[in-house]
N, C-alpha and C positions, 0 to 999 in steps of 0.2 A: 434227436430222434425220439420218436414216444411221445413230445411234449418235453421232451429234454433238454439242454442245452450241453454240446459235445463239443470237446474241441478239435478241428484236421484243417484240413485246408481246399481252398477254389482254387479250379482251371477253368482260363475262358477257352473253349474249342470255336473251331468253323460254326458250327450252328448252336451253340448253347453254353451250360455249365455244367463242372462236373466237382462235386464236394465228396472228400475222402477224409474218413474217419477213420485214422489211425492205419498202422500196416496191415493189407491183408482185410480194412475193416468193410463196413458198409460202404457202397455208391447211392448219390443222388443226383441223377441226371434233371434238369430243366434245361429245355427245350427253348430256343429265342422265339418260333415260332408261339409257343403256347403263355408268352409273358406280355402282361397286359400292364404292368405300370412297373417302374426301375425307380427307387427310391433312396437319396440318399441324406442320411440325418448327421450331419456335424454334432460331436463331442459335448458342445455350445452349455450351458447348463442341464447337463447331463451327467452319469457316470459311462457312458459307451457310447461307439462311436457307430454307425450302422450302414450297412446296404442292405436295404427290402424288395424284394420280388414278389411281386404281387400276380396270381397267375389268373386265367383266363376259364380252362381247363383244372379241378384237383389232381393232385397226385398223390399217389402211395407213399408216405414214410413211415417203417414200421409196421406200423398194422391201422396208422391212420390217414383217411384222406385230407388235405387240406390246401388253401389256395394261398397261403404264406408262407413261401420261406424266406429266413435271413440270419445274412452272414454280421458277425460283431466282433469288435473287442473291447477290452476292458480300457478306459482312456487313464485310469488311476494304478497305481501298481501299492500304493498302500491300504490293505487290504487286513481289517476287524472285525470283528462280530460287532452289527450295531444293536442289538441287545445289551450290550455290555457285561456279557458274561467270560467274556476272554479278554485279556488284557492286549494291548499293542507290546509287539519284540521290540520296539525302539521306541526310545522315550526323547524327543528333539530338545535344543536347547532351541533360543528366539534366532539366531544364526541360522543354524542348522534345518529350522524348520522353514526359514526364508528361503535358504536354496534349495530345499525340497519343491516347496510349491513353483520355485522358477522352474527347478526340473519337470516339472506335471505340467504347468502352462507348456515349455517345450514337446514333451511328447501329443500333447492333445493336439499344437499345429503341426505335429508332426503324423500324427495317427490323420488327422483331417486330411490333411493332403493327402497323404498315400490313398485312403480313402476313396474320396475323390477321384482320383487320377485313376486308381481300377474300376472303379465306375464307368467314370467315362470312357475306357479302356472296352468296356462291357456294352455302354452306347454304340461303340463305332462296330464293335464285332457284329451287332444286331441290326443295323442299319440298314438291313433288307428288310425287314419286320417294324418296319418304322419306332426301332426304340428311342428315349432318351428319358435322359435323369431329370428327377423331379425333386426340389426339394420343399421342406415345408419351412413355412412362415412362420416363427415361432410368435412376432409380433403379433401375428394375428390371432393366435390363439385361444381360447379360453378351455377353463375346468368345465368338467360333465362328468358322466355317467351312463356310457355306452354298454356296460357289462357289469361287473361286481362292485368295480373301487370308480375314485374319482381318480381321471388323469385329465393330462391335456391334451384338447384338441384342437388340430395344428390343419389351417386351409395351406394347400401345394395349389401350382396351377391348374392341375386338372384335377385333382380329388377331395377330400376332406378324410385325415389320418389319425392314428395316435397307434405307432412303434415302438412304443417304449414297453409295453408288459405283457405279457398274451392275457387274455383274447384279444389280438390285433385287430387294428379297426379304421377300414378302406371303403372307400364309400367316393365312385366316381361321378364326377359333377352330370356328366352326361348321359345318367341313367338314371339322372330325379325330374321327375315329374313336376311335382310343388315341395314346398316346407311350410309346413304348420309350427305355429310356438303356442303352446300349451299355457296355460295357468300365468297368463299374462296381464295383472289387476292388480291394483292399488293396496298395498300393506306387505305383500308375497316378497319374501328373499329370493327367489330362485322361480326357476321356467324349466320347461320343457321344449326342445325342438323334437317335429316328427319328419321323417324324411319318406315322402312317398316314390315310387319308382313309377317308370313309364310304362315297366311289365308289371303289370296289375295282378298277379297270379306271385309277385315278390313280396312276402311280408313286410309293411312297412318298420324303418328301422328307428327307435326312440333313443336318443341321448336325454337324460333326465338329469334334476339338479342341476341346473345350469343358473351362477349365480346372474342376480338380475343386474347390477355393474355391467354385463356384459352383455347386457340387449339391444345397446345402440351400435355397441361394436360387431355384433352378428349383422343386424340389418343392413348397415352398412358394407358388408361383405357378402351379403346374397342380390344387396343391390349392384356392386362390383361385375360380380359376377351372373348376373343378369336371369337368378333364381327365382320366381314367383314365390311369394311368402305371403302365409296372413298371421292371423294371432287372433286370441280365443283366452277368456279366463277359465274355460273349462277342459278336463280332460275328455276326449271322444272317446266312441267304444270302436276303436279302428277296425277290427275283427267283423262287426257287422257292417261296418262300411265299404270294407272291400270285398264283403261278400255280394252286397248291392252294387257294386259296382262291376264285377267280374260277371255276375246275371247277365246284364241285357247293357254292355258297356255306350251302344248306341244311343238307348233310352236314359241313360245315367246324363252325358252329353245334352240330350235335345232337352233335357230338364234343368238344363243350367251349369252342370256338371260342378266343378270345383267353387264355384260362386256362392253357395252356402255356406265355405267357413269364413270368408269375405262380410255374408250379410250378418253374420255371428257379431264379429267386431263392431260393422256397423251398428247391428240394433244396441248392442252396448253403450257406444260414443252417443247414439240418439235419445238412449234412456238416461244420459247424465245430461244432454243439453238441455232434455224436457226438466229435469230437476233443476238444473240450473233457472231452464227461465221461466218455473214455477217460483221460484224464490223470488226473480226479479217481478214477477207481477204482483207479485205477493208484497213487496216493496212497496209497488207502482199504487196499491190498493193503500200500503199505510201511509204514503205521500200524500194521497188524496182525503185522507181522513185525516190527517194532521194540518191538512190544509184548510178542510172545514171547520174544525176545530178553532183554528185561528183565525178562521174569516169570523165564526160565532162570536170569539174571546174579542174581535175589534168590534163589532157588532155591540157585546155588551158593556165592552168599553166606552163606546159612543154615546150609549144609553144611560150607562152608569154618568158618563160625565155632563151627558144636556141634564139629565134629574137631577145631578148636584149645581149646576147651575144654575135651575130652575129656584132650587134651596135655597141657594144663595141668593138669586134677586128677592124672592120674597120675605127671605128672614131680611136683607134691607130693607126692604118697604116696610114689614111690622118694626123694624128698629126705626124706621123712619116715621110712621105713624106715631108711634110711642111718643116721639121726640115734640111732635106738633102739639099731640096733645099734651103733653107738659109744658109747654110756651102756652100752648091756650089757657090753660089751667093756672099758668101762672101770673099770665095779662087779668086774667077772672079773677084775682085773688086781691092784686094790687090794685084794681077796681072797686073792688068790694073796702078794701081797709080805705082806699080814697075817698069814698063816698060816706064811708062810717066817722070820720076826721072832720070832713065838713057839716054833718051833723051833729057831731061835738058841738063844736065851734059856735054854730047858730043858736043852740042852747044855751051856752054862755051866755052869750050877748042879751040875750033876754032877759 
C-alpha cells in the first residue's frame, strides 16, 4: 500500500480479486473486468516468486493511482542484511548447508506450483473477460534501463515486462506503433530502444543502455514478433517529433511518415559504401599507376638493354679492329726486317 509492500492475502470472487491486509485492515478490490494482462513469473533466478495484474483502468491504493498491482512471496526463507552489516543467526557446516539449499530448491517448486495453479485458478474465474496467464521469456531477455536502475527485460507473448522492482514496466505488443534503436554505430557498448505507440498523443516510451551483445537478439525478436523497427546512430528529439506528428497526422503520413528513420540508417550504410568504394578506386587509380610504372620500367629496360647491346657489338668491333691492325702492323714489321736481311746480304757479297 503507499508504494509499500504489506503482507495479507487474495480471494478470487465471481468477478475479480479481493486482497486483505491484516484484520480488520485495508481492501483492494480488482475487478476481472478492468484487467488487461495476468502475469505470472516463476521463482526461476529470482528471489520471489510473482502474480502481476496489469490493469486497464488505474485504481486507488492509498492515496495513489496506479495500473499495477501484484501479489508475491518470498522463494528464500534465509533471510540477511546484504550490506553485511548484521551477521546470519546460523552459521551452516558443508552438510548442513547442502540440505538447506535442497530445502529452498524444494520450496521454490513448491512456491511455483502453488503459484501457478492460483493463477490459472484466476484465468479460469475471468474467462468471460477473456483472461489468461502470460509468462515472460527470461531467455529472451536483455538488461536496459527503463527507469532509474538497470533490470531485465523479459518479452511474454503479448507484452514486453520487467516485475521485478518498481517502477514496473508493461508495455503491450499491440499498442506499438514502430521501434526505433538509437545510437546504433560502430565503437558504442550500448543502444537505445524507443517504443512509439499507435496513440500518438502517448509519450513515447525509451529503455536506454542496452548493451550492444544484445542487438541481434532484440532484432530478432521484433522480427518474431512482427514489429517494424529501424536504427539510427543518433538520438532524436522525440518531443518535437510527436509534436509534428500529432499537428496535421494526415500530412505527417502523405510525407512519408515513419520512412525518415529508415532513410537515416540508409544514408549512413550509403555513406560507408561511398567510402568504401572511394578507397577501391582510389586503389583502381594506384593499379594503374603502378602498372605504368612498370610498363615504363620494361620500356627502359628494353632500352637500357638494346644500348648495352649496341656497346657491346661495338666495343667488339673496336676489339676487333684493334686486333687487325696489329696483324697488319705486324705482317708490316716482318716485311720491313725481311727486306732490311736481304739488303744485308747483297752488301756482303759485294
Amino acid at each position: 500500500m503507499d508504494g509499500k509492500r504489506l503482507p495479507g492475502s487474495v480471494e478470487i470472487h465471481q468477478n475479480g480479486l479481493r486482497y486483505h491486509h491484516g484484520m480488520g485492515g485495508q481492501k483492494v478490490d480488482v475487478l476481472f473486468s478492468n484487467v488487461k494482462h495476468l502475469f505470472f513469473q516463476p521463482s526461476a533466478h529470482e528471489l520471489i516468486v510473482i502474480i502481476h495484474v496489469h490493469l486497464i483502468n488505474p485504481i486507488l491504493i492509498g492515496k495513489k493511482k496506479t495500473k499495477d498491482v501484484q501479489f508475491y512471496r518470498e522463494a528464500t526463507e534465509m533471510q540477511f542484511d546484504e550490506t553485511g552489516n548484521r551477521k546470519r543467526k546460523h552459521r551452516y557446516g558443508d552438510e548442513e548447508e547442502f540440505e538447506a539449499e535442497q530445502e529452498e530448491r524444494r520450496r521454490r517448486a513448491q512456491l511455483d506450483k502453488e503459484f501457478k495453479s492460483f493463477a490459472e485458478k484466476v484465468s479460469d474465474a475471468g474467462k468471460n473477460d477473456n483472461l489468461s496467464v502470460d509468462v515472460p521469456f527470461r531467455e529472451l531477455g536483455f538488461n536496459g534501463v527503463p527507469s532509474r536502475s538497470s533490470v531485465i527485460i523479459q518479452p511474454t507473448t503479448d507484452c514486453l515486462v520487467q516485475l521485478t522492482e518498481p517502477p514496473f514496466f508493461v508495455v503491450t505488443l499491440a499498442d506499438i506503433e514502430v521501434v526505433h534503436l538509437e545510437r546504433v554505430q560502430f565503437g558504442l557498448k550500448n543502444f537505445d530502444m524507443v517504443v512509439v505507440f499507435k496513440d500518438f498523443n502517448r509519450a513515447p516510451v525509451h529503455i536506454n543502455t542496452i548493451p550492444v551483445e544484445s542487438l541481434d537478439g532484440v532484432k530478432d525478436w521484433l522480427d518474431s514478433v512482427e514489429l517494424p523497427f529501424s536504427e539510427g546512430p543518433l538520438n532524436l528529439n522525440w518531443g518535437q517529433i510527436m509534436k509534428t506528428v500529432t499537428a496535421d497526422p494526415h500530412a505527417f503520413f502523405v510525407d512519408g511518415g515513419w520512412s525518415f528513420l529508415a532513410a537515416d540508417s540508409d544514408d549512413e550504410d550509403k555513406e560507408e559504401e561511398s567510402e568504401e568504394e572511394s578507397a577501391f578506386e582510389m586503389s583502381e587509380s594506384d593499379m594503374a599507376q603502378s602498372e605504368e610504372s612498370s610498363e615504363d620500367d620494361s620500356e627502359f629496360d628494353e632500352e637500357a638493354s638494346a644500348e648495352a647491346s649496341d656497346e657491346d657489338v661495338s666495343a667488339e668491333d673496336d676489339e676487333g679492329d684493334d686486333w687487325d691492325e696489329m696483324e697488319a702492323k705486324a705482317k708490316k714489321k716482318d716485311r720491313q726486317s725481311g727486306l732490311d736481311d736481304e739488303d744485308g746480304g747483297k752488301k756482303k757479297k759485294r
